[in-house]
C-alpha positions as CSV (number, residue, x, y, z in Angstrom):
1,X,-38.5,-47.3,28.0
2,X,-35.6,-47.6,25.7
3,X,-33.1,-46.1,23.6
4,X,-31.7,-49.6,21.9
5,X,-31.0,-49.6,18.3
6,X,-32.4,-53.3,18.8
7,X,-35.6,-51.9,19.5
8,X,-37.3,-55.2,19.6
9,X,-34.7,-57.0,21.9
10,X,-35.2,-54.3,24.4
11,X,-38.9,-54.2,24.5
12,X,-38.9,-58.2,25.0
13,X,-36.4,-58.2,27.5
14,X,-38.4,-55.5,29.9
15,X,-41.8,-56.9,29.1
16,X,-40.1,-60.1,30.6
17,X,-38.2,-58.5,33.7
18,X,-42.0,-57.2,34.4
19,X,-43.6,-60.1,33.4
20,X,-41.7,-61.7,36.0
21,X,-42.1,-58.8,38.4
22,X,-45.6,-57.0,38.5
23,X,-44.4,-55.3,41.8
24,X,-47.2,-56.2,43.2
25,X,-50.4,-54.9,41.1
26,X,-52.0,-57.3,39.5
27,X,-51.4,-57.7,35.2
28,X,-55.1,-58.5,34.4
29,X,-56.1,-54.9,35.9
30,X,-53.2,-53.6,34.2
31,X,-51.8,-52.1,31.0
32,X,-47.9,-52.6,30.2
33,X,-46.5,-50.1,28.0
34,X,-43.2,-50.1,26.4
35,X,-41.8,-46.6,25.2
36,X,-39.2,-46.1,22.3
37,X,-38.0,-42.7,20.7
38,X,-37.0,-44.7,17.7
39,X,-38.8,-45.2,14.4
40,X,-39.7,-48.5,15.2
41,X,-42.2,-49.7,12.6
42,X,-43.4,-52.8,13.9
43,X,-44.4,-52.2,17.4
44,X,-48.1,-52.9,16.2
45,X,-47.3,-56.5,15.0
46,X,-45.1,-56.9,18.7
47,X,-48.1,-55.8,20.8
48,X,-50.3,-58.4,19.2
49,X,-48.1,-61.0,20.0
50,X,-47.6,-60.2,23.5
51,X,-51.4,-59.5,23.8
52,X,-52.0,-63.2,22.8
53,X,-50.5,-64.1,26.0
54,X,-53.3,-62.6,28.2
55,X,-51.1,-62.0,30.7
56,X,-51.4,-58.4,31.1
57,X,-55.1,-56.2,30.6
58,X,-53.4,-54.3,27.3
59,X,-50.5,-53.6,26.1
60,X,-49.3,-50.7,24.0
61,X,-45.4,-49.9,22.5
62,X,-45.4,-45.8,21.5
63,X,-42.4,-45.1,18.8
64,X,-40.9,-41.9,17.6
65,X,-43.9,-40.9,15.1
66,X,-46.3,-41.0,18.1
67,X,-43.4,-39.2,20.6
68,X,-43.5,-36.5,18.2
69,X,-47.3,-36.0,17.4
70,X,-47.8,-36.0,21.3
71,X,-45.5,-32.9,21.2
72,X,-47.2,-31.3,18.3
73,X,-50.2,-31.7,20.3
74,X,-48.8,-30.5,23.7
75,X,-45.8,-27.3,22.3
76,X,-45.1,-26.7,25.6
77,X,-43.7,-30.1,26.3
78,X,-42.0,-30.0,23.4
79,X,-40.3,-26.7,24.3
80,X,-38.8,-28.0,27.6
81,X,-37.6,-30.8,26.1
82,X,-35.9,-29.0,23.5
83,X,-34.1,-27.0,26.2
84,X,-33.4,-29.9,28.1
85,X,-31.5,-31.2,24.7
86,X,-29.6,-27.6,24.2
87,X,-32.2,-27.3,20.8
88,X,-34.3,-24.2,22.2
89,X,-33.3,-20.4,23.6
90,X,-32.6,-19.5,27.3
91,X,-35.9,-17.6,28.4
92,X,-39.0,-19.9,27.6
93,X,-41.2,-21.2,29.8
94,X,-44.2,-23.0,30.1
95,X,-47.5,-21.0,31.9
96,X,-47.9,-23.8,34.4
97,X,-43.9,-23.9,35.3
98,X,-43.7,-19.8,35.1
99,X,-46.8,-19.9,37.6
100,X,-45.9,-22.8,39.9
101,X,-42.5,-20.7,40.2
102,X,-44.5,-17.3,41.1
103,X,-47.0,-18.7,43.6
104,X,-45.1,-20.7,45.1
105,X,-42.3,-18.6,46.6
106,X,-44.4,-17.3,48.7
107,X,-45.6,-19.2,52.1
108,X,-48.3,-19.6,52.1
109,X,-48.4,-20.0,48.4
110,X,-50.8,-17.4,47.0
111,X,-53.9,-19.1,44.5
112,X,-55.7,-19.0,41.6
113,X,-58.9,-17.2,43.6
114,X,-56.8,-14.4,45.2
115,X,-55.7,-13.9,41.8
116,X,-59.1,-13.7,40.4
117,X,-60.9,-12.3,43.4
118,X,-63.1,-9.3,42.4
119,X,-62.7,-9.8,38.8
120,X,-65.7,-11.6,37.9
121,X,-65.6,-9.1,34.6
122,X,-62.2,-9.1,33.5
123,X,-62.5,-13.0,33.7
124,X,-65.5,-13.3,30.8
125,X,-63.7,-11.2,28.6
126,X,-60.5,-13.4,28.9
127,X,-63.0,-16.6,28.4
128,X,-64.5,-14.8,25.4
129,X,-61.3,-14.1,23.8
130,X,-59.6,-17.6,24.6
131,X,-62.6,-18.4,22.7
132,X,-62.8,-16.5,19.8
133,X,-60.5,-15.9,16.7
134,X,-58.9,-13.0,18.6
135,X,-55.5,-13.1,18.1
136,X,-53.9,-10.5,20.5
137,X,-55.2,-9.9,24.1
138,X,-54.3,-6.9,26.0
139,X,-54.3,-6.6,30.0
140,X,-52.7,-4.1,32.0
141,X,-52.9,-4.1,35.6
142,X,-50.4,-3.0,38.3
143,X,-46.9,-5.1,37.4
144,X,-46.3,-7.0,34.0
145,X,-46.1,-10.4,36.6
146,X,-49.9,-9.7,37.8
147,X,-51.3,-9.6,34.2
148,X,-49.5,-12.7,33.6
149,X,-50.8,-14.2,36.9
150,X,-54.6,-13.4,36.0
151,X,-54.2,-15.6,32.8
152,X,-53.0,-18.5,34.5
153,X,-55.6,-17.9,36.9
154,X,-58.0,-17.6,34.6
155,X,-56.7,-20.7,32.5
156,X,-56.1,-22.6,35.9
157,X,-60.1,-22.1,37.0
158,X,-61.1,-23.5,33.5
159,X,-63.0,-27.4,33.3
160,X,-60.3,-30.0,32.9
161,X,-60.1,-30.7,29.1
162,X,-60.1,-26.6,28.2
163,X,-57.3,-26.4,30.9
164,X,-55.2,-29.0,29.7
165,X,-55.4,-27.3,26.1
166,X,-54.6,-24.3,26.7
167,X,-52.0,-25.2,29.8
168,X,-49.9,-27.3,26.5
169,X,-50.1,-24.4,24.6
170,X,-48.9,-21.3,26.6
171,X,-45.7,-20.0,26.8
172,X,-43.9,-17.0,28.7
173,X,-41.1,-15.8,26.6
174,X,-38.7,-13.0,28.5
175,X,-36.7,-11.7,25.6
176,X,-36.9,-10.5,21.7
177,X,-34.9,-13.0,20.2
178,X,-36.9,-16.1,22.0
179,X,-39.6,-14.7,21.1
180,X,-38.8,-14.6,17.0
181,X,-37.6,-18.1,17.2
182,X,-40.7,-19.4,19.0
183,X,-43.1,-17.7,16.6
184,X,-40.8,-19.1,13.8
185,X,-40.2,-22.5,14.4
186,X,-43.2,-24.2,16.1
187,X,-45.7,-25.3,13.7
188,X,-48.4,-25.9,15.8
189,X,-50.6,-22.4,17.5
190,X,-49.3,-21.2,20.8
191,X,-50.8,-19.1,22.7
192,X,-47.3,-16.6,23.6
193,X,-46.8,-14.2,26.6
194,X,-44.1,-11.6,26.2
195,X,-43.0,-10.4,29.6
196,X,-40.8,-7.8,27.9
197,X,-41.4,-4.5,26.7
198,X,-41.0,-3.5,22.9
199,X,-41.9,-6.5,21.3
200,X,-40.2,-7.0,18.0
201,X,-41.6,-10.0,15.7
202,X,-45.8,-9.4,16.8
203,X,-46.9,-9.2,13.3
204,X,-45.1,-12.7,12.1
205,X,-46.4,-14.4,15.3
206,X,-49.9,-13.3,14.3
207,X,-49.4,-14.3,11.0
208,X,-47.7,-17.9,11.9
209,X,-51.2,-18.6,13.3
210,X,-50.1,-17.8,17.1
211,X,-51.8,-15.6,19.6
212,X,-50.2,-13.5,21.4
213,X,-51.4,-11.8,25.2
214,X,-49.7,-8.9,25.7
215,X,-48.9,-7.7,29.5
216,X,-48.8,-4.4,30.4
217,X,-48.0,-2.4,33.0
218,X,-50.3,0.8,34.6
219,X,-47.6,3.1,32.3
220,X,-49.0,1.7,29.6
221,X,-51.5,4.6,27.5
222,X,-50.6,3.4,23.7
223,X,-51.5,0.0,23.4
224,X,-55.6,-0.8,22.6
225,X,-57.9,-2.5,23.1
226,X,-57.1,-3.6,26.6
227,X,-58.5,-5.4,29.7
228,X,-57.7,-3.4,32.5
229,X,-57.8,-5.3,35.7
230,X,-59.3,-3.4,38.8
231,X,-57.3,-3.3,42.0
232,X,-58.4,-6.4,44.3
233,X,-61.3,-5.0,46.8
234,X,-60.7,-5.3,50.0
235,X,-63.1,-7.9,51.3
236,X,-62.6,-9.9,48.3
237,X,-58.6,-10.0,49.1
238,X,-58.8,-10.4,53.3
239,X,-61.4,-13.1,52.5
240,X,-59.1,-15.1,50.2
241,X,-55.8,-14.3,52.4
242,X,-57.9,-16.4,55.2
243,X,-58.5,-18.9,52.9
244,X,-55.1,-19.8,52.4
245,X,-54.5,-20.1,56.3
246,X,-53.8,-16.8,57.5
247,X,-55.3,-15.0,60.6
248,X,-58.5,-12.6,59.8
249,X,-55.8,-9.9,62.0
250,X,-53.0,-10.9,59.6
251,X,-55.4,-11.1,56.4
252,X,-56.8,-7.3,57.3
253,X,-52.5,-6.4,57.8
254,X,-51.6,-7.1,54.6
255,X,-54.4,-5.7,53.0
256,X,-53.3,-2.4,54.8
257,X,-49.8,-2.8,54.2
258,X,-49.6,-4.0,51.0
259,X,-52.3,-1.7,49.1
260,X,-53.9,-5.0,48.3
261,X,-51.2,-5.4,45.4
262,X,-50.0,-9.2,44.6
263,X,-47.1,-8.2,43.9
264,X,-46.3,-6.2,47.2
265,X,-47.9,-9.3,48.9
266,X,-45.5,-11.8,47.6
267,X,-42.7,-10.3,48.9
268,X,-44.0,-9.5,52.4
269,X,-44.6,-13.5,52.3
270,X,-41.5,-14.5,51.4
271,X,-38.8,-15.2,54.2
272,X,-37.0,-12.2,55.9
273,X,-33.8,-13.9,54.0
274,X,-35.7,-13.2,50.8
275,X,-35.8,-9.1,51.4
276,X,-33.3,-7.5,49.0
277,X,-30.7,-5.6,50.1
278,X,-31.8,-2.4,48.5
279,X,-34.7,-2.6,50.9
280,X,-33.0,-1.9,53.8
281,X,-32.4,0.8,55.6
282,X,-29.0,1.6,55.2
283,X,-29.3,1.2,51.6
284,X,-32.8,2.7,50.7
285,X,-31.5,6.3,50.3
286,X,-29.3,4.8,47.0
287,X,-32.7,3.5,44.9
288,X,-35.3,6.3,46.3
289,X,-34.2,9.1,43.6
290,X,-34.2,6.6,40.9
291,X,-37.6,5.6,42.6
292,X,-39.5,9.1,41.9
293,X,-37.8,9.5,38.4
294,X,-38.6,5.7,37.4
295,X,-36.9,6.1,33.9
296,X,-34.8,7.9,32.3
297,X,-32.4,8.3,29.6
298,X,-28.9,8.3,30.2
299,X,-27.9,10.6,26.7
300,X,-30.1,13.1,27.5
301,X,-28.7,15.9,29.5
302,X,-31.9,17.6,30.6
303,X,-32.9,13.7,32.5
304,X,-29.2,13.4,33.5
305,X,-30.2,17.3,35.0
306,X,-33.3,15.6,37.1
307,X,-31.4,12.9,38.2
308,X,-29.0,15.4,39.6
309,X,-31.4,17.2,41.2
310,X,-33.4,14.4,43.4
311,X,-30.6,12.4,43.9
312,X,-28.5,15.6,45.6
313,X,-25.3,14.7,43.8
314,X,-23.5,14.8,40.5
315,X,-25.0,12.3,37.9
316,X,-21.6,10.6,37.4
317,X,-21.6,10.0,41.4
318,X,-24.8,8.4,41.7
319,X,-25.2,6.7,38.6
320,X,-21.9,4.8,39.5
321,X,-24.1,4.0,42.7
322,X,-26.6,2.3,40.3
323,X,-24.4,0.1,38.5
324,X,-23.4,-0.9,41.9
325,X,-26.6,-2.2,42.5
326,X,-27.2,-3.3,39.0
327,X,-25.0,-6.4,39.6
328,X,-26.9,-7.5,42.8
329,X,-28.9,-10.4,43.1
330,X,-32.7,-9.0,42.8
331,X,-32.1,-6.2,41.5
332,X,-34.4,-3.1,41.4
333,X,-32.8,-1.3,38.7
334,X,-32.1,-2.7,34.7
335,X,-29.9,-0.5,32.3
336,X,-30.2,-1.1,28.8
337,X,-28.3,0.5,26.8
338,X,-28.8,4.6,27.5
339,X,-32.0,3.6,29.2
340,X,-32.2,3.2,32.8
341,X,-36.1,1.8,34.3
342,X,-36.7,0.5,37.7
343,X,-37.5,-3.5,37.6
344,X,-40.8,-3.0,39.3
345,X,-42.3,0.0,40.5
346,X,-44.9,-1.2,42.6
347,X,-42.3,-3.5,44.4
348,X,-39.6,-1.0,45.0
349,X,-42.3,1.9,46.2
350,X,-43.8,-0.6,48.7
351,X,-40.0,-1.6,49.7
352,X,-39.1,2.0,50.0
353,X,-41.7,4.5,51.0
354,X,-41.3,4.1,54.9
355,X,-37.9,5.9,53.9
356,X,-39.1,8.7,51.6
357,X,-38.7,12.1,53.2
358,X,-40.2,14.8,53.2
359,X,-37.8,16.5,51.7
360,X,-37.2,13.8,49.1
361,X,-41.3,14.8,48.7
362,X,-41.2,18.7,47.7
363,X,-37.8,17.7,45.8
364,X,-40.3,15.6,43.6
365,X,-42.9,17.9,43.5
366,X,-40.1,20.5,42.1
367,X,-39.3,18.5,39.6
368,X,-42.9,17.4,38.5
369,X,-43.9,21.0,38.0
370,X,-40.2,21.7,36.3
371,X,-41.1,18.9,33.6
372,X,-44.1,19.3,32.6
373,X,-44.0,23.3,32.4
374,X,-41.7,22.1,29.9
375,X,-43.3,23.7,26.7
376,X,-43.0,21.0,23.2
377,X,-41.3,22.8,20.6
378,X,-42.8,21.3,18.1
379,X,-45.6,24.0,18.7
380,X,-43.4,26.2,18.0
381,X,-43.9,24.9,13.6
382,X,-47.0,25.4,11.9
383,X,-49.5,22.4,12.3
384,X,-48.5,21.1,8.7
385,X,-45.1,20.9,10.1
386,X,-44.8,19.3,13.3
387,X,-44.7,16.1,12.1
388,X,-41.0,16.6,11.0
389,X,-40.3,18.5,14.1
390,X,-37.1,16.6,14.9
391,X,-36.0,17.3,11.5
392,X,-35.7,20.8,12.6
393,X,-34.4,20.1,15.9
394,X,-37.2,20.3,17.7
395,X,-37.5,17.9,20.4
396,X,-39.0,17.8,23.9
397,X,-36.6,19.3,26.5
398,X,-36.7,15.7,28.8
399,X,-37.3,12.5,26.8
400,X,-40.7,10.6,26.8
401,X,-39.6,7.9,29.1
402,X,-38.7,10.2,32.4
403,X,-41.8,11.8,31.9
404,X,-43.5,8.4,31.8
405,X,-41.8,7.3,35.0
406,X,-42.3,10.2,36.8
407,X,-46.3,10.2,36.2
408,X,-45.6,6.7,37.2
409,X,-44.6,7.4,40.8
410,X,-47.3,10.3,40.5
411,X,-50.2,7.6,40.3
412,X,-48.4,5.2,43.1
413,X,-48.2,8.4,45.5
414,X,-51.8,8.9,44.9
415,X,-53.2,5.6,45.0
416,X,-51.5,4.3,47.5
417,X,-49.3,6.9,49.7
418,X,-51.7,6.4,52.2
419,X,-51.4,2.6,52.5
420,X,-47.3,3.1,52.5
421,X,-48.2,6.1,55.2
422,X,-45.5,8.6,53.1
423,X,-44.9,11.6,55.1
424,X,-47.0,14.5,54.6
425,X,-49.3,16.6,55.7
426,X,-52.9,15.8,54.2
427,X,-53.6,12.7,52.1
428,X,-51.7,11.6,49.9
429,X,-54.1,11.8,47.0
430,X,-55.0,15.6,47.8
431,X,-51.5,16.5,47.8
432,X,-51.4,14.9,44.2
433,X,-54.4,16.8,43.2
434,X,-53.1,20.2,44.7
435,X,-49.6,19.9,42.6
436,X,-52.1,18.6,38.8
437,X,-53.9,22.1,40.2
438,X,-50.6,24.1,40.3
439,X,-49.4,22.8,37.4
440,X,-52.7,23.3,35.0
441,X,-55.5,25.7,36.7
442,X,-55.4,28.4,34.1
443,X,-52.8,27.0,32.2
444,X,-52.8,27.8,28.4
445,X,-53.4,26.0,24.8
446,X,-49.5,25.4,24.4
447,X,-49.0,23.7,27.8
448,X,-52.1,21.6,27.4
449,X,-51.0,20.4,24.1
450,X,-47.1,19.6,25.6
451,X,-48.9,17.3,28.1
452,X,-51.3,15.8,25.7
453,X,-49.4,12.5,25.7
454,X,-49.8,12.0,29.3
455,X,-53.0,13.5,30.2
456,X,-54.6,10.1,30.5
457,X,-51.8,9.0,33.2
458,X,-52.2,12.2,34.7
459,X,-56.1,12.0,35.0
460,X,-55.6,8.6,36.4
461,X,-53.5,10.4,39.3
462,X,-55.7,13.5,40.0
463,X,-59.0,12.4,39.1
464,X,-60.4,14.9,41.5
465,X,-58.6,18.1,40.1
466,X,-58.4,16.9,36.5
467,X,-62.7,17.0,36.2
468,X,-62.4,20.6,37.6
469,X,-59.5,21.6,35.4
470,X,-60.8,24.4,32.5
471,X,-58.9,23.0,29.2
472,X,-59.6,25.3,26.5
473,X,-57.1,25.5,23.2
C-alpha cells in the first residue's frame, strides 16, 4: 500500500520487492494486492500486465473509488477512520468496539450467551425487527449498558453474513450533538444506539433512512412499544457463569450476590484495583443519600428540602460533597446543569447497600410517604383547565425527576434488598408492600390522580399490595 502521487511507480516497485521476496508462501497459491487511496484510473490496465507474467495466482490494485464504496458499504469503518483523521465527533463508536470494551474488562470476560441466557423471547422480537421495516426499537432492562449488551448479543449470535451486516452498520453514539451529525452526514442506513437520555434529532434520523434502538432504563414508563427484557433466571445465569470457567460454588456466589444483574457482575469481576473509591467504606456514607433520592433538581427548593433531610445536613454542605466526587475517576454521580442523577443505579445500590442503615431505611421511608402525599395542584382547576396549570402556577410541590428516582430505589429495595441483605426486619419486598399500603389503603380520588404518573413504577415495586389496593375516583 501506498500514498505516492506516482501511483504507478509505487505499485511496480513493491510488486517487485515481493516478487523478489514471497516470504515464504508460495505466488501460484497466492493473490498479490496493491492498495492506493488515490484516484488512480488505470490500475485495471496495470493488473493485466502484471497478471501476464503468471507469477503470482491473481493480482488486484484497489484505488480511492473502491476505498470509498467499501466504506459506504461498511459506515462503521468509515466512522473510525474519520475520527482517526480528526473528520468525526468525540463519542462514536462502533457495536463491536463498544462491546469488545464492555465484556472484556471483566476476567473472565462475560459472553454473548450470558447475555442472552433466558431470553429466548426477547431475542425473536429483536430478529423480527432487525428484519422488518421497523425503524425504532425499544428495550428497557435494568441499566442503559445491558439493553445495549443484549443487541450485540443478539447481533453477535446471528449466521456470519447477517452478522457482518449489521456489525458494519451499528453505532453507539453517547451524546446529542454526535448523534445529529451522524444522522446528518452518513448517507448510507445505520442502525444508531443512543446511550443518552433525551434524545434530540430522532425524527430526522428516522427520516434520513436510519434506525434507531433506543435503550432504556427500568425508570423508563413513557416510551412505547418496548421489549422489556426479564431478569436472567437463576439456572440459566449459574449455568453460563460455569461456562466461562468459573466454579459451580462461585457461579451460585454471584448469582446470590449480584441479584443476577450484568451489570452488578461486571464489577464484582473486575480487579479489586478496579472498585471505585465511592464504594468503600469510608466513603459510602457521602453517595448513600443521593442513592435513595436518585435524582433530583437542584432549583427546586422542595428536592433541595429532601436532600436535606436524608443526607442529615444543609444542602449547600453535602452538595459541595457531590461535586467532590463528581470529578473522580468513575464517578457515581453526573450534574447537568440543575439536574443531578446517579450514573447507574443498579451499580451504586449493589456497591452500597451493605452500608445502608437502618436508620438511613425509615429516613427513606419518611420521605417516600412525604412525596407522594404530595397532592398535584393542578386538581385543584377544573378539568378543562389543567392543561395550563403552570400557567396559573400550579406545579407539583417536588419535580418529576426526584420522584422518578425515588420509585427507582423503591423497585431496587424490593427486588433485590434481599440479594444486597439491607437491614431490616422482614423481607425486603414486604416491607416495600407495607409502606405502597400506608401510603394508598383508603386513600382518596385526588391522591390517586397525583400518583397517576408513577403508578406503573409503583405497581412494579408492590405488586403484592397494589392488586389489593381499592382505587376508586
Amino acid at each position: 500500500m501506498g500514498c505516492n502521487q506516482d501511483v504507478k511507480g509505487k505499485a511496480d516497485s513493491d510488486y517487485e520487492k515481493r516478487k523478489g521476496n514471497s516470504s515464504g508462501i508460495n505466488p501460484s497459491e497466492t493473490t498479490y494486492i496493491f492498495v492506493s487511496p488515490r484516484a488512480w484510473t488505470k490500475n485495471e490496465e496495470w493488473c493485466n500486465e502484471k497478471k501476464k507474467e503468471g507469477f503470482w495466482k491473481d493480482v488486484k490494485a484497489y484505488n480511492a473509488a473502491t476505498l470509498e464504496e467499501w466504506i459506504e458499504q461498511a459506515p462503521a469503518v468509515g466512522i473510525w477512520l474519520g475520527q482517526l483523521l480528526g473528520k468525526y465527533p468525540e463519542g462514536v463508536k462502533a457495536l463491536v468496539d463498544w462491546w469488545d470494551e464492555w465484556n472484556k474488562s471483566t476476567s473472565p470476560p462475560l459472553t454473548t450467551e450470558l447475555v442472552l441466557a433466558g431470553r429466548d423471547e426477547q431475542v425473536k422480537k429483536i430478529h423480527k425487527e432487525l428484519g422488518s421495516s421497523s425503524s425504532q426499537i425499544t428495550v428497557q432492562s435494568a441499566t442503559i449498558d445491558e439493553s445495549i449488551a443484549f443487541l450485540a448479543g443478539v447481533i453477535n449470535s446471528l449466521p456470519e453474513e447477517e452478522r457482518e451486516y449489521y456489525l458494519s452498520r451499528t453505532i453507539v453514539i453517547n451524546n446529542s450533538k454526535a448523534f445529529e451529525h451522524v444522522s446528518i452526514t452518513t448517507r448510507s442506513e445505520l442502525l444508531l444506539v443512543p446511550e443518552f437520555n433525551e434524545i434530540k434529532g430522532l425524527s430526522l434520523a428516522i427520516q434520513k433512512g436510519h434506525g434507531v434502538y433506543i435503550p432504556v432504563g427500568p425508570d423508563n414508563t413513557v416510551t412505547n412499544p418496548k421489549i422489556v427484557l426479564p431478569r436472567l433466571g437463576r439456572a440459566a445465569f449459574v449455568s453460563e457463569l460455569e461456562e466461562m470457567g468459573l466454579s459451580n460454588e462461585d457461579s451460585q456466589k454471584y448469582a446470590r450476590d449480584t441479584g443476577r444483574s450484568l451489570t452488578v457482575l461486571r464489577r464484582q469481576l473486575m480487579d479489586y484495583a478496579n472498585q471505585p473509591e465511592w464504594a468503600k467504606s469510608n466513603s459510602a456514607r457521602d453517595i448513600i443519600p443521593a442513592l435513595l433520592i436518585g435524582r433530583w433538581m437542584e432549583s427546586n427548593n422542595a428536592d433541595k428540602e429532601i436532600i436535606e433531610k436524608i443526607a442529615g445536613e444543609s444542602y449547600e454542605t453535602y452538595s459541595q460533597k457531590l461535586y467532590s466526587w463528581q470529578n473522580q475517576q468513575d464517578s457515581p454521580i453526573l450534574k447537568i446543569g440543575e439536574f443531578w442523577r446517579l450514573v447507574s443505579a443498579m451499580d451504586a445500590f449493589f456497591a452500597l447497600a451493605s452500608f445502608i442503615t437502618q436508620i438511613n431505611l425509615e429516613h427513606f421511608k419518611d420521605i417516600v410517604l412525604t412525596v407522594f402525599r404530595s397532592l398535584d395542584p393542578a386538581l385543584e382547576l377544573e378539568p378543562g383547565e389543567r392543561w395550563m396549570a403552570a400557567v396559573h402556577g400550579k406545579v407539583p410541590l417536588y419535580s418529576n425527576h426526584i420522584r422518578k428516582g425515588i420509585i427507582q430505589a423503591f423497585i431496587l429495595i424490593g427486588v433485590f434488598g434481599d440479594d444486597a441483605k439491607l437491614s431490616l426486619s422482614t423481607s425486603a419486598q414486604t416491607w416495600v408492600d407495607n409502606i405502597v399500603w400506608e401510603l394508598l389503603r383508603d386513600a382518596e380520588c385526588n391522591l390517586w390522580m397525583s400518583v397517576v404518573d408513577v403508578l406503573p413504577l409503583i405497581a412494579e415495586a408492590a405488586p403484592k399490595s397494589f392488586r389489593v389496593l381499592d382505587f376508586s375516583c
